[in-house]
C-alpha positions, 0 to 999 in steps of 0.5 A: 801741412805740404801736400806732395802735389803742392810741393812738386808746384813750389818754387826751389825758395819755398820748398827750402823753406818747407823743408825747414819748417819739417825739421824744426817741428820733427825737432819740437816732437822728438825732444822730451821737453817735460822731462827735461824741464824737471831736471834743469828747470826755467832754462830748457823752457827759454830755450825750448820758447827760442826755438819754437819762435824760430820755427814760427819765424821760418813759417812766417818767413815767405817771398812777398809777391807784388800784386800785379795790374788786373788783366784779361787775355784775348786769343788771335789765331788764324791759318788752316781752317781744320784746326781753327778752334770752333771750325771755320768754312774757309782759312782764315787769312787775317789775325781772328779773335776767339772769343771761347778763350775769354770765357776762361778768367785764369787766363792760358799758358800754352796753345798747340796745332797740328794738322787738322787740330790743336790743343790748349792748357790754362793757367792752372794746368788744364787740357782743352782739345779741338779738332775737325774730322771731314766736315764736322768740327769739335770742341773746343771741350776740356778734356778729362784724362784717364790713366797715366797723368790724371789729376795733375797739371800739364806744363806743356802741349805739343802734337805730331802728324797724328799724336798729341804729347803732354809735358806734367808739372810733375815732369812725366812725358804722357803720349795720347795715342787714341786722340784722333779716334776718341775725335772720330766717335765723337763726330761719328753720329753727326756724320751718320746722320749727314750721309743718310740726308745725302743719300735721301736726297739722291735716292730714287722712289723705289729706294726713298722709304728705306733711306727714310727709315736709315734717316730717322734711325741716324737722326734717332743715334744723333739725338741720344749722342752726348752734348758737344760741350761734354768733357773728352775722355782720353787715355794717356800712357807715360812715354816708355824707356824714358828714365825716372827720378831718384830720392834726391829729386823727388825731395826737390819736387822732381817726381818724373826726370824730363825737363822739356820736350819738342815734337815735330811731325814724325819725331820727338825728343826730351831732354832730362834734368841730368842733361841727357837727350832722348829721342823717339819716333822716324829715324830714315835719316838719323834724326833720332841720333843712330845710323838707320839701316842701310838702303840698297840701290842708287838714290836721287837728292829728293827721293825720300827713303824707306820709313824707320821707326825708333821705339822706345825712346833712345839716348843720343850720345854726344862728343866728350866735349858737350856740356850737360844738354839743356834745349832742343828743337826738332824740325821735319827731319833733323834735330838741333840740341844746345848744351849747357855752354851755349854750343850747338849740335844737329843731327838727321836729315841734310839735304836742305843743308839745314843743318847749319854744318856749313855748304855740304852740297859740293866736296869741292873748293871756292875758286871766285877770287878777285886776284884771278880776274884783276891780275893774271901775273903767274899762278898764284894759289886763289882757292879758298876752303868753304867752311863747313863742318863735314862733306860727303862723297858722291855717293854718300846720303846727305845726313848726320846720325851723330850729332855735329857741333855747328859752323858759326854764322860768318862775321865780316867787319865784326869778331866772331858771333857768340853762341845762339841764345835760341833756335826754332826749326821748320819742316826743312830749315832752321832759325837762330837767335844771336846776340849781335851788340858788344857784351858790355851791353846791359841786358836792357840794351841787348840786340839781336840778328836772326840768322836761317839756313836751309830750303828757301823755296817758299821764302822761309829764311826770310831774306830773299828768292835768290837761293833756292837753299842757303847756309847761314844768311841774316833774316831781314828783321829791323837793325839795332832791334831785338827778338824776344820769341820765335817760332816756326811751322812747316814753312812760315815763322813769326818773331816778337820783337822787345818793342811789341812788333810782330812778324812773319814770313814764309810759305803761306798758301792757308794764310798762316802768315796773316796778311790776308794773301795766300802767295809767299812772303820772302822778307817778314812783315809787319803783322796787324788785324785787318784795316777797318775801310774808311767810309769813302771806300765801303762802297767798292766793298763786294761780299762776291769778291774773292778772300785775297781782296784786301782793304789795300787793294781797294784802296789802290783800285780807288786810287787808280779811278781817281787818277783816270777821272783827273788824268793827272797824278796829282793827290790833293783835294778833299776827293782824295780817297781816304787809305785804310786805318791799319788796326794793331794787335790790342794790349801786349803780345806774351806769347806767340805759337804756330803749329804745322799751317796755323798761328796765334798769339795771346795778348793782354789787355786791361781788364 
């Protein structure tokens, strides 16, 4: 006996073979085996034997699973200190390990941050929230969902600038909207109470006996509030105007229709198993997919427009041409959908050129060529088009409400660039995977370029300061090597490579990037834990130094004091200060995320 939760959890072989075992016992129940039996005798109960062996073998018959090395997983996030999991007094600028994870054996599918907090699903589908509001910080704490969505496991987590979404294994699209307030009450008490010892403590004498009684009486709600560790009760609605399976699906396991989500700050979308893109949320620059009203009076480049909110969800109608929709990404503003063909199509905000349609900046042509500067004998025709695929008047807004097919990266000395394998998207820019070695590469031999376009004035396009927003340019990854997860927050980004490095760059004044600075990383870095001081340097270690201090920068504070005392440049001798031994990341990074100015990886390690 299939339970239907447990069906909808099977893989697309084991529910085939549910299925056929269903048949094969309806067959054995509707045919009157006794009856015939009397009439032709020995031969119906061999056939009758035969069949119920068959269905016995289809019973039998189940995908061996290899038993795999026992392992255990460790989390390290570090960023923002509001939506650091437990609170933290200051950002955390170098990979932190939260121990809280280890408590759960199952191990963990996905992390999710927003602003000031964040969200995590285990292996078996379970929702555990975290969060700060002011000084006060909670959980993290499982959380009990109520409504829409109770008692199933969740595939996905993703948040908004105030709102947290959830993806089912069922394939329903369920919306927390009551999420920050269910944080706020459960702060509330302890906020109460921290008011009234502030308010104690700067009260003069005639005021100190009522403050007083306010304190106990906070102190009194304080004591009687629920334990910090109780489950957080949150009520969840489905996603309205999104569409539902039919029949067929639901014998397939299907029992809602999206397949896979992406929500930014502002907006959302989800794409359907039919193939279909749905958006939901701020449309002032088209990035749900349809024209918003029309602003009266002159705008600047940066000014922002009015706010326009799309609810319900809408669909977002693509070209004729476009293959069913298989991914999307959104980023601030725009959105980026992947058909089912590889071909790719953004729509929304593109003042940033984030689009990747191409220099839309300027209507004009190209006029450096190198004839007018080496020759000047008579006119010849030196403009060049600049490739892009739309361009807009003097006047016109700098964005799509429909969805533009993409301008390819520019291949020089090479053929043309294949379709993206993936896309990740900041808050104004964007990052594309493509395969960059010959097709008759084995798949264990694949590599890949990363190419960004869009705002690079934090260093978010992870190649250099000299543009302050560029079309398609190459991320100054390693040569020859390739990335298997990329993932972008407002302005930083990390990428895993196959070898297991880890890499990030961009903006990073919260310490998102994980070097232990604050100031921006134009060209992506290695990323490691924080380097252990060798015994010769623990000395200059100062608990009063600033957080941005780094083992490094001790190190070359050493290094230059022993310069002085030699006045020579000269390293060598056993009064050489010692550098700083450099501490990876332990085990195996799975899986990486970042949210609006935090990051983490999962790594595992042998049990």
């Amino acid at each position: 006996a299939v339970t239907t939760l447990q069906y909808a959890q099977c893989s697309p072989s084991e529910r085939w073979c549910c299925l056929a075992r269903f048949g094969a016992a309806m067959v054995w129940r509707m045919v009157p085996w006794k009856r015939l039996a009397e009439r032709h005798g020995a031969r119906i109960l061999v056939a009758g034997a035969a069949g119920a062996a068959g269905a016995v073998g289809l019973a039998v018959f189940e995908p061996v699973k290899a038993k795999t090395p026992e392992t255990k997983q460790q989390v390290f996030v570090w960023g923002r200190h509001s939506a650091i999991p437990g609170g933290s007094h200051s950002d955390v600028l170098w990979p932190q390990r939260i121990e809280w994870f280890e408590q759960n054996p199952k191990g963990w599918k996905k992390i999710a941050f927003g602003p000031d907090f964040g969200g995590a699903i285990d292996a078996q589908g379970q929702l555990y929230v975290w969060g700060s509001v002011g000084a006060h910080s909670v959980g993290p704490v499982r959380a009990e969902i109520q409504g829409a969505g109770r008692g199933q496991g969740l595939e996905d987590l993703q948040f908004s600038a105030k709102k947290m979404f959830a993806l089912t294994r069922r394939g329903d699209a369920l919306s927390f909207d009551d999420f920050l307030n269910v944080l706020q009450e459960r702060v509330a008490p302890k906020a109460a109470l921290r008011k009234a010892q502030e308010n104690l403590q700067k009260a003069s004498e005639e005021e100190k006996a009522q403050f007083e009684a306010a304190l106990k009486e906070a102190e009194l709600a304080a004591g009687c509030d629920v334990s910090d560790q109780a489950p957080l009760k949150l009520k969840a609605k489905v996603v309205s105007g999104l569409p539902r399976a039919g029949w067929f699906a639901w014998l397939q396991g299907y029992r809602g229709c999206v397949q896979s989500m992406s929500i930014g700050m502002e907006h959302g979308c989800f794409v359907t198993h039919q193939g279909q893109l749905y958006c939901v949320g701020g449309n002032e620059y088209g990035q749900c997919g349809m024209a918003p009203p029309k602003q009266r009076g002159p705008m600047g480049a940066l000014e922002e427009r009015r706010r326009v909110e799309v609810d319900p969800p809408v669909r977002v109608e693509f070209p004729r041409t476009a293959a069913p929709i298989k991914k999307v990404e959104v980023g601030g503003r725009h959105t980026i959908a992947q058909d089912a063909k590889g071909r790719s199509y953004s729509f929304g905000d593109d003042r940033r050129i984030q689009l990747a349609l191409g220099d839309t900046r300027t209507g004009g042509q190209d006029e450096r060529h190198a004839y007018g500067v080496l020759s000047q004998d008579g006119p010849k025709n030196v403009k060049g088009d600049i490739q892009r695929a739309v361009s807009y008047r003097y006047y016109d807004p700098h964005m799509q409400t429909k969805p533009v097919q993409q301008v390819a990266p520019l291949a020089i000395n090479r053929p043309e660039y294949p379709p993206a394998s993936f896309f990740s998207c900041g808050e104004d820019f964007t990052v594309g995977i493509f395969r960059d070695s010959p097709d008759w590469y084995a798949a264990s031999h694949t590599t890949t370029v990363a190419f960004a376009c869009g705002e690079n004035g934090a260093g978010q396009c992870g190649r250099s300061m000299h543009q302050q927003q560029q079309v398609w340019s190459q991320v100054r990854l390693p040569k020859h090597s390739r990335v298997d997860q990329l993932r972008c927050g407002q302005a930083h980004c990390l990428a895993l490579l196959k070898d297991g490095r880890l890499f990030a760059w961009g903006s990073n004044p919260q310490g998102q990037v994980g070097n232990g600075k604050r100031s921006l990383v134009s060209k992506p870095i290695v990323i490691t834990q924080r380097p252990e001081l060798p015994s010769g340097l623990a000395q200059l270690a100062d608990n009063d130094m600033p957080q941005t201090v780094t083992p490094q920068d001790l190190y070359k504070r050493a290094v230059y004091q022993h310069a002085q005392s030699r006045s020579s440049n000269q390293f060598s001798g056993p009064d050489v200060p010692e550098s700083p031994m450099a501490v990876e990341l332990p085990g195996t990074i799975v899986s990486i995320q970042t949210g609006f100015r935090n990051s983490a990886v999962i790594c595992e390690v042998p049990a």
